[in-house]
N, C-alpha and C positions, 0 to 999 in steps of 0.2 A: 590337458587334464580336464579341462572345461568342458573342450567337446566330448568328451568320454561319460561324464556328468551328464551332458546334454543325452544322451544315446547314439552317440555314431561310435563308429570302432576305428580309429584312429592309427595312422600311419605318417610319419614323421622322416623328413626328407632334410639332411643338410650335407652341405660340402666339409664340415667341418665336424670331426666326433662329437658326440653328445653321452658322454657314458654315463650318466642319470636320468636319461630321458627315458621316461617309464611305460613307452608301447615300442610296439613295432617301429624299428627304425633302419632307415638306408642310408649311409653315409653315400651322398653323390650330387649332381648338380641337378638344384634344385629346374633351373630355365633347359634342361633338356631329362628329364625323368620322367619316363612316362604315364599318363594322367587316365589312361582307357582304364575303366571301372571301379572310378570315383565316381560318388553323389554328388559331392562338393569339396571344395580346395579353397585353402586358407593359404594364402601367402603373407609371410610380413618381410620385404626384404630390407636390407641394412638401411638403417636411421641414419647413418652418423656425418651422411653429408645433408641431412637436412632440418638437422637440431642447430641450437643456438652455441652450442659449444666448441664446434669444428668450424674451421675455416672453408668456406666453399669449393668442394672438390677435392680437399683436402686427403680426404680418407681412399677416394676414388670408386665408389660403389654409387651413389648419384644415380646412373644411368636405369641403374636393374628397379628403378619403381614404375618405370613408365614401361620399358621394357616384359614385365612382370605382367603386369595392368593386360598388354596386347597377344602376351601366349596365353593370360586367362580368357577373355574373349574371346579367343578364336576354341576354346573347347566345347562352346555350347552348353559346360554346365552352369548350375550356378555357383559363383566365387565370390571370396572374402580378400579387400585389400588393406592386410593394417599398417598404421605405419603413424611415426608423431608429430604433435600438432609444427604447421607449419611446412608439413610437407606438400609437394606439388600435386593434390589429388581432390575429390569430391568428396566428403563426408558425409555419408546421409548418416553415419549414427556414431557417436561421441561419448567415451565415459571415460568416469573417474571411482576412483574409489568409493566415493559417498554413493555414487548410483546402486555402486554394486553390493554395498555391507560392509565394504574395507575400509574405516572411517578414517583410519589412522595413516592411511598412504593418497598421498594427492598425487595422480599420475594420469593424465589425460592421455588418452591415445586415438585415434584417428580409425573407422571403421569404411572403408567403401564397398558397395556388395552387389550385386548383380541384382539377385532379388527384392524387390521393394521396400527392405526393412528401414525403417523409420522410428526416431524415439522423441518424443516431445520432453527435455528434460528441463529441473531448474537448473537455476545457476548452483555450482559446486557451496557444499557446507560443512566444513571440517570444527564441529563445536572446541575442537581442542589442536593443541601444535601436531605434525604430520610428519610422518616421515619421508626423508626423502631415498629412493634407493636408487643411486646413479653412484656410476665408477667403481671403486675396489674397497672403499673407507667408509667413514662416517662424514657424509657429507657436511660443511661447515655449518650452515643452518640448523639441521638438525642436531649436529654437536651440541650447539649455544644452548640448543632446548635440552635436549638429553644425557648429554656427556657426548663416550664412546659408545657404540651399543655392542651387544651380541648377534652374530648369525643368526642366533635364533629368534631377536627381535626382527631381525628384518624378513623372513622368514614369515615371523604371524604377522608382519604389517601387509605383505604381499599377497598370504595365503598358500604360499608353496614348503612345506616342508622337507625335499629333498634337491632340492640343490644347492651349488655354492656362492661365495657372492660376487664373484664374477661372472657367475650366471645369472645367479637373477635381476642386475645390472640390466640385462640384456631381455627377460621374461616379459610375456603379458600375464596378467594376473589372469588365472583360472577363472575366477567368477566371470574375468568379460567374455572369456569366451563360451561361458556356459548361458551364458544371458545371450550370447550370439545363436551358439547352437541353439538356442531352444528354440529363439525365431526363425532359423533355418528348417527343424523337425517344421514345425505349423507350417512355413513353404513348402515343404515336398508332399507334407500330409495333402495339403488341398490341392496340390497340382495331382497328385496322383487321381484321387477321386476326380477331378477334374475330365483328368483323360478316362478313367474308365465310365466317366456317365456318358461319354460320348459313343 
């Protein structure tokens, strides 16, 4: 949704159905789908063996970030690698909620990108308690502060309001990637003229 925000026209690629997923979508494997006339490609592949809550290997998906990383590289265009903090990767660009306008959800996530984008950020500032959106429930922390909540709390803390919450478990929040796209648009814009002043 981000990048759609941003202006590209977006097509959405997974192994696994997405029946609320609100563009164009191929249920298939993402590491053999082919990539010939994209702009740009966004991967984020599975987190869950490189968070703090799985046991290492555990989940068994580990492998597809580096794996991911080496079939974007070789397409020449430019790519987006997300994925969270503490994963095995280079970050040139980092946010959270406060960056983006989502005050109420702390959720760092990890951006690596072919293109030179860069963000000089502060440190995170949640003036009040945050939600947390991970798992199926109402995370304990957040309880202590809130109670139970509603889907649809988690919902406005994320900025997605159509999915469930075992998806958005699993989402990045739309503002980041509309904060990505936009510096993706400014890359193509000046590489284009680029090439046609030559």
């Amino acid at each position: 949704m981000g990048y759609h925000r941003a202006g590209f026209e977006v097509v959405g690629v997974d192994v696994e159905p997405q029946p609320h997923y609100p563009f164009d979508f191929h249920q298939a494997d993402a590491m053999t789908f082919p990539l010939d006339g994209f702009d740009v490609v966004h991967a984020s592949p599975p987190c869950q063996d490189h968070t703090r809550q799985y046991v290492p290997r555990e989940h068994g998906t580990g492998w597809m970030l580096a794996a991911t990383r080496e079939r974007l590289v070789t397409t020449g265009k430019p790519w987006v690698l997300e994925n969270v903090p503490g994963a095995p990767m280079h970050p040139n660009v980092v946010l959270c909620g406060c960056v983006v306008g989502l005050d109420d959800i702390r959720r760092e996530r990890w951006f690596e990108t072919s293109p030179p984008l860069f963000v000089l950020r502060q440190p995170c500032y949640h003036p009040r308690p945050v939600i947390s959106v991970t798992g199926t429930g109402t995370p304990t922390g957040t309880w202590k502060v809130y109670g139970s909540l509603k889907l649809s709390d988690f919902r406005r803390a994320m900025g997605i309001g159509w999915m469930n919450r075992a998806e958005l478990s699993q989402a990045i929040p739309p503002a980041y990637t509309e904060w990505i796209g936009r510096q993706l648009i400014n890359h193509l814009t000046v590489t284009t003229e680029r090439t046609d002043a030559r």
